[in-house]
C-alpha positions in Angstrom: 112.9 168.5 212.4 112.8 167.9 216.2 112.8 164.7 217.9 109.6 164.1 219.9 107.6 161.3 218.7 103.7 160.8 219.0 102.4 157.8 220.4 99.6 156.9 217.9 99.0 158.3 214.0 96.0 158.5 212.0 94.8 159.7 208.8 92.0 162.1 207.9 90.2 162.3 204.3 90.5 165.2 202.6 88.5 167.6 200.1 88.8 170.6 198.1 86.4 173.5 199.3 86.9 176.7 197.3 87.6 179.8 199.2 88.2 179.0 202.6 90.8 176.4 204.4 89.3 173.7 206.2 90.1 170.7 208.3 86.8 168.5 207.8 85.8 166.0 205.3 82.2 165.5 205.0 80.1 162.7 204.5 79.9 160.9 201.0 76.5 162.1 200.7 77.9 166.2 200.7 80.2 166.4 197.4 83.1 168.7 197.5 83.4 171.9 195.4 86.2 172.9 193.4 89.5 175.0 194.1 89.5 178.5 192.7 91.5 179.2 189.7 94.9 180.8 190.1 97.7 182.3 188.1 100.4 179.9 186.6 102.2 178.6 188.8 106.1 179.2 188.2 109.0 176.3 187.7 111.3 176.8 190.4 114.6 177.3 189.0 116.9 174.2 191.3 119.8 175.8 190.5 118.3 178.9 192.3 117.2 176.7 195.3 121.1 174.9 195.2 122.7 178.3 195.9 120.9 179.5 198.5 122.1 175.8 199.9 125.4 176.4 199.4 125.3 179.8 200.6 124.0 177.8 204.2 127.0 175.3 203.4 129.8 178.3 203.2 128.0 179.8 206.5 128.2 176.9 208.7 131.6 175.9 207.5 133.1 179.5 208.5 131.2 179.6 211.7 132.1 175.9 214.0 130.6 173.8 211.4 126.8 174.2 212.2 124.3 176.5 212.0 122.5 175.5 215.6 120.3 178.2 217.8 122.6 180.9 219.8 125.3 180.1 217.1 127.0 183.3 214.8 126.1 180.5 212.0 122.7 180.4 212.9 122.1 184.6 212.7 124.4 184.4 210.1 122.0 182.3 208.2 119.1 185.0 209.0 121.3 187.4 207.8 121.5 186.1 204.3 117.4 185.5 204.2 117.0 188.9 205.1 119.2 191.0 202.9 117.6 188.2 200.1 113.8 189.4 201.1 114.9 193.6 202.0 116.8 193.7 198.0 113.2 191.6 196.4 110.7 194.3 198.3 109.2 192.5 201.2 108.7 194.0 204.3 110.9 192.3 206.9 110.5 191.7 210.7 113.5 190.2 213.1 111.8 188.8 216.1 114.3 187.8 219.0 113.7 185.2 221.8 115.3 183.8 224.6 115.9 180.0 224.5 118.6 178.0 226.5 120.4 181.3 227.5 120.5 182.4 224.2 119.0 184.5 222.1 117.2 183.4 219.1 115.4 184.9 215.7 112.7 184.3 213.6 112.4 186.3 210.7 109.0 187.4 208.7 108.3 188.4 205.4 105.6 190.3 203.9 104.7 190.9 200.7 102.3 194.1 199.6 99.0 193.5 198.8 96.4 190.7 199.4 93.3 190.5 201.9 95.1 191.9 205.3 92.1 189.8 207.0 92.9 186.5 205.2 97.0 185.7 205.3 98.4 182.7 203.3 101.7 181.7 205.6 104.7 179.5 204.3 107.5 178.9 206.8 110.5 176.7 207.4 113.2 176.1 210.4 116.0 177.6 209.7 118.6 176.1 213.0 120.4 172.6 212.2 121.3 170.6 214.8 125.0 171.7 216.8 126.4 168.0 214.8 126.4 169.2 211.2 125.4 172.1 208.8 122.2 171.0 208.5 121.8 171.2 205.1 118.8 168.9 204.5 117.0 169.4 207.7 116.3 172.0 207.0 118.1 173.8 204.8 116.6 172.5 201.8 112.8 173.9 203.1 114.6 177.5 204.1 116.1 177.5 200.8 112.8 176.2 199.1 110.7 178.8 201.0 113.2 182.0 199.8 113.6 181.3 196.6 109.7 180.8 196.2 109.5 184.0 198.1 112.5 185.5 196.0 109.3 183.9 192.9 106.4 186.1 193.6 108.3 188.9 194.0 109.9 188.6 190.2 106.3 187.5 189.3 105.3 190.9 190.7 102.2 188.3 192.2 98.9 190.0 193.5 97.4 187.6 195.0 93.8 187.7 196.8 95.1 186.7 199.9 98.3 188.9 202.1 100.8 186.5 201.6 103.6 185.9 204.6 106.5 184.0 205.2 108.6 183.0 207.9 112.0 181.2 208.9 112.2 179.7 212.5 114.8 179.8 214.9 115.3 176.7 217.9 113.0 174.2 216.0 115.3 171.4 217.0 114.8 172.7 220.7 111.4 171.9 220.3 109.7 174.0 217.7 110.6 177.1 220.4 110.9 179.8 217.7 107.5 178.9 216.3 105.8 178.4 219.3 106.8 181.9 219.9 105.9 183.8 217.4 102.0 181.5 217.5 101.8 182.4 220.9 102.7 186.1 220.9 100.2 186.5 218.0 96.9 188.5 219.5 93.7 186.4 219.1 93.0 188.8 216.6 95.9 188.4 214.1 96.1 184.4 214.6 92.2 184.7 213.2 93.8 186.4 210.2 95.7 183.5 208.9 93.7 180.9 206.5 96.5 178.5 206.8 99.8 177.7 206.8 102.4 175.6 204.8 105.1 174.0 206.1 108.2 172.9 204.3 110.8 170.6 206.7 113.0 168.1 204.6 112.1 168.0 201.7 115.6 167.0 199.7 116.3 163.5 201.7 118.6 161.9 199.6 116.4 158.3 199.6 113.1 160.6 199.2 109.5 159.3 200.0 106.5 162.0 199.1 105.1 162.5 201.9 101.8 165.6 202.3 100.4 166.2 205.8 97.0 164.7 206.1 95.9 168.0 208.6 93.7 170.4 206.6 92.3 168.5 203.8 92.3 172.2 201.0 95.7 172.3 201.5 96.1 168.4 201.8 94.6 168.2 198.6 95.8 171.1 196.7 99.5 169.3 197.2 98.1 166.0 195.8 96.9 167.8 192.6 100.3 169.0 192.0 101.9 165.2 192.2 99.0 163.7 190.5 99.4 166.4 187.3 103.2 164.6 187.8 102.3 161.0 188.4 103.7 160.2 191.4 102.0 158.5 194.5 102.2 160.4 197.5 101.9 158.5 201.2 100.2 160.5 204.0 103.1 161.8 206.1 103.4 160.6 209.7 107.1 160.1 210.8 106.7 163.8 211.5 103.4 164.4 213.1 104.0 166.8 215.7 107.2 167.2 215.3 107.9 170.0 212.9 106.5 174.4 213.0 103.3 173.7 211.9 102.4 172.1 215.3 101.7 175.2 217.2 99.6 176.8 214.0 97.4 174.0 214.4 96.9 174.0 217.9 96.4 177.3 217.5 93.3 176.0 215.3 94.8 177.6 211.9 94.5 175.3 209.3 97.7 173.5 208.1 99.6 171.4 205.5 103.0 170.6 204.3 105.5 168.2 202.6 108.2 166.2 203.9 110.6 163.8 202.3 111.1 161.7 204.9 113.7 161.4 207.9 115.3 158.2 209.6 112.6 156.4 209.0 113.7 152.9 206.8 112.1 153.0 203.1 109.9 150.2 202.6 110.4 147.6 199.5 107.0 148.9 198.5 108.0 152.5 198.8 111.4 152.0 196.8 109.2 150.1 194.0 106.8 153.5 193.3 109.6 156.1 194.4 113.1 154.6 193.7 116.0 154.3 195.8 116.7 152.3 198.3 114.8 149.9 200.3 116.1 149.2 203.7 118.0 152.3 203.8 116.5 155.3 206.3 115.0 157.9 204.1 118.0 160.3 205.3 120.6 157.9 206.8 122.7 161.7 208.1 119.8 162.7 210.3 121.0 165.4 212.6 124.3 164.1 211.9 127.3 165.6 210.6 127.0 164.2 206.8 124.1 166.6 206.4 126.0 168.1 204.2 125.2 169.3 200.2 126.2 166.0 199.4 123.1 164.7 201.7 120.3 166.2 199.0 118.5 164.8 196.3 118.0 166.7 193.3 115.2 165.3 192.0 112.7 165.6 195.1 114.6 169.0 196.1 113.3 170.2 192.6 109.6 168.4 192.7 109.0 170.4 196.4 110.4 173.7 195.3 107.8 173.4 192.3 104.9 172.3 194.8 105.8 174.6 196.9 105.2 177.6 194.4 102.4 175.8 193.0 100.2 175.7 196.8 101.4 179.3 197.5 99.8 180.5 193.9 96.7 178.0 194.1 96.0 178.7 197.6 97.0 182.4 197.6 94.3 182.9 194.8 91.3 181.6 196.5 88.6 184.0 197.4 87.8 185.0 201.1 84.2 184.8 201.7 82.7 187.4 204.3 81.3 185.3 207.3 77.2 185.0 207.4 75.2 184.3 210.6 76.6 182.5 213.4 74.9 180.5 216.1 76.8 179.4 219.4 76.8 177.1 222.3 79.0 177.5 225.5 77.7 174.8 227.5 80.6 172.6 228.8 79.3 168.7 227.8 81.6 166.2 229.3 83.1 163.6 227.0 83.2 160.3 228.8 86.1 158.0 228.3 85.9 155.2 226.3 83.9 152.5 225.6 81.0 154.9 226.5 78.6 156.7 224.0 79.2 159.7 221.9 77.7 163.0 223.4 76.2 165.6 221.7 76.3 169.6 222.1 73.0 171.2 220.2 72.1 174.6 218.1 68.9 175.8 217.0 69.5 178.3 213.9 67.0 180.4 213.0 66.4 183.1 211.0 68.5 181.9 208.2 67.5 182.1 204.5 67.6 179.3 202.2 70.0 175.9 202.6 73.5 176.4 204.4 76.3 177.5 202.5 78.8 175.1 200.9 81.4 177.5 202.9 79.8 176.5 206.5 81.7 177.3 208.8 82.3 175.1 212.5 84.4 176.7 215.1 85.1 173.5 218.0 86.7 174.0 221.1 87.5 171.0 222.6 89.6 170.5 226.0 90.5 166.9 226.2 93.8 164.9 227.4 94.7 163.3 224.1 92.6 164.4 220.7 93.9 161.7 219.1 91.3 159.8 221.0 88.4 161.9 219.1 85.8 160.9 216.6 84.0 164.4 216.1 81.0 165.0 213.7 78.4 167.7 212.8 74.6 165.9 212.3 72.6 168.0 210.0 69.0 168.7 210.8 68.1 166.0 208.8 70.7 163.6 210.5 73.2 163.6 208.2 76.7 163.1 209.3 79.5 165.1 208.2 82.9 164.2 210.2 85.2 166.8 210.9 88.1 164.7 213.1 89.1 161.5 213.0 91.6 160.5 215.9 94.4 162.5 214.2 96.7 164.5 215.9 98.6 162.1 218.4 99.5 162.9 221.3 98.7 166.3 221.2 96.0 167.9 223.7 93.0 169.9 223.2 91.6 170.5 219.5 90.7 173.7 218.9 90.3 174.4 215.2 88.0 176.0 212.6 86.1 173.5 209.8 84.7 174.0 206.8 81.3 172.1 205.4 79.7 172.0 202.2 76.2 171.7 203.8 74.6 173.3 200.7 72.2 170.4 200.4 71.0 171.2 203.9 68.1 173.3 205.2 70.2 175.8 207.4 66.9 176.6 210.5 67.0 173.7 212.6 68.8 171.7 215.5 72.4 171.2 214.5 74.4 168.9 216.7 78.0 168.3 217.4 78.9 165.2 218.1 81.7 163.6 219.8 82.9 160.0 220.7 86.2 159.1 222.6 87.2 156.5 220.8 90.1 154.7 222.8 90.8 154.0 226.7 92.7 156.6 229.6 91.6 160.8 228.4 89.2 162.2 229.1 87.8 165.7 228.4 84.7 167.9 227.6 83.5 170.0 224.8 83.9 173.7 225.6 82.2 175.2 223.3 81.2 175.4 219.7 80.0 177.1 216.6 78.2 177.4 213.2 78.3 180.1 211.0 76.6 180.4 207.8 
């Protein structure tokens, strides 16, 4: 995990909408629908996961200690994950970068089969930091993410969706290999991708379970995993912003993720519903040189693999839905700073049979200084309110994403209004532009 920090955090609700990702909650008035059924999810062997560890362990030891970007150990490390993937049948891209003077790598995996249109994408940093052999952050999600991989390949799994994976290079530069591969995508191929899962410390030796709050289908497909095992999960925040799933969702593809915490202290709370150790930082060797394979814990290592598989077959299984009509406005409506009033951006649909679909679909392009600042909702004809962003996201800028809205219980002809408040003091921005599609 990288170092920046954001300067506020918030939480969003979440729901489960079958078929498609989203990223909006709607009002208490709009009840959510269930998540498609999927093939059995498979026990990830630990033992499995442990090797691929200790394979990381050997590699930094032989190569300076550390498996850091524009270091043999870190290619060395892409090496292994490679010749793992070619041997179980994926199809494997090496993509090279230039970071720091150095060349880096990310390396992508996919597997045969699924909707080419609608990819389900798991990824993990692969560099440590140049102190230590990183084997928590982040081997333990690299080695989690293979051997999950390594899963649907014995499973011989058809999914509906094209599943992909990917391990990046220079995350503890500053999420460059990531930020890469997002950026280099063409508009058309980022559309492709439902959502992505990302899996960054997730074997802390003092664990906390922690489940990104970002898209609330993948949000809430992780809680159904820990509630089947009876453990509380927290919303995680230590992290926001600070791990590969940032450029994906700036990207407006919908993401999620787990996290076991990093130098953060454990609460006496937390250590009464999780264990360990209050007062104690989640992982007291942080990017330090103790990040070694005596710096896991078995137990959580295990309970993320298993999630882990368990999101990729739940998620992986959902069904596409074609797009329907879709009504636009391009207008640019400035959002004022705060304490002002919300302003709205309007669409008359016509044309349309019937009530909206409980797949509705809201494309929002936003360009604003801080979107953590944002209270965004979408009125119904009929006024109701369905919110769609809640001041998450810290400090990033801009929030350009894709949301999806049971609005079954609404006529779909009539004015449909987006509306948007700035909700704290110094940003300021306007609404772009913005879509419904039924």
């Amino acid at each position: 995990m990288s170092l920046s920090v954001s300067r506020r955090l918030a939480a969003v609700t979440a729901f489960a909408v079958a078929g498609l990702f989203a990223s909006a909650a709607p009002a208490a008035l709009a009840a959510p629908t269930a998540v498609t059924a999927a093939p059995t999810p498979p026990d990830i062997p630990l033992a499995n996961v442990k090797a691929h560890l200790s394979q990381l362990s050997t590699i930094a030891a032989n190569n300076g200690g550390n498996r850091a970007h524009g270091r043999t150990g870190y290619k060395a490390s892409i090496d292994y994950v490679k010749a793992k993937l070619d041997a179980a049948g994926f199809t494997t891209t090496l993509q090279t970068f230039t970071s720091s003077g150095a060349t880096g790598y990310n390396l992508i995996a996919d597997w045969p089969g699924g909707d080419p249109n609608s990819v389900l994408m798991a990824g993990s940093h692969l560099d440590s930091v140049t102190s230590g052999a990183g084997i928590n952050d982040n081997g333990s999600g690299s080695a989690a993410v293979l051997e999950t991989a390594l899963a649907v390949s014995r499973a011989g799994l058809q999914p509906t969706k094209h599943l992909r994976f990917g391990w990046w290079g220079a995350e503890e530069l500053g999420l460059i290999g990531s930020k890469y591969y997002v950026n280099n995508l063409p508009a058309a191929e980022k559309s492709k991708i439902s959502g992505y899962l990302n899996f960054d410390m997730i074997g802390s030796p003092n664990p906390g379970y922690f489940v990104y709050d970002d898209d609330p289908t993948i949000e809430q497909t992780f809680k159904n995993y820990y509630a089947g095992l009876g453990i509380p999960t927290e919303i995680e925040t230590e992290g926001d912003g600070r791990s590969d799933h940032a450029p994906f969702k700036s990207a407006g593809i919908p993401v999620g993720g787990l996290f076991s915490g990093a130098d953060y202290t454990k609460t006496a709370a937390q250590a009464q519903k999780w264990g360990g150790t209050s007062g104690q930082a989640f992982d007291r060797c942080y990017h330090s040189s103790c990040d070694s394979l005596s710096n896991i814990n078995d137990t959580a290592l295990d309970r993320n693999s298993d999630a882990a598989a368990y999101a990729i077959w739940t998620l992986g299984a959902a069904a596409t839905v074609p797009p329907g009509q879709s009504f636009e406005n391009t207008a640019d409506v400035t959002i004022p700073d705060s304490p002002a009033a919300a302003v709205t951006s309007s669409i008359t649909a016509s044309g349309v049979t019937g009530n909206a679909p409980a797949t509705t679909k809201v494309d929002v392009n936003i360009v604003h200084t801080y979107r953590g600042d944002l209270v965004v909702d979408l009125l119904a004809p009929d006024g109701t309110v369905y919110n769609l962003h809640n001041r998450s996201g810290g400090s990033a800028d801009n929030l350009v994403q894709t949301y999806t809205v049971n609005a079954s219980s609404e006529v779909a002809n009539g004015v449909w209004k987006l509306r948007v408040k700035d909700a704290a003091a110094q940003d300021t921005g306007y609404i772009n532009s913005w879509k419904i599609t039924f």
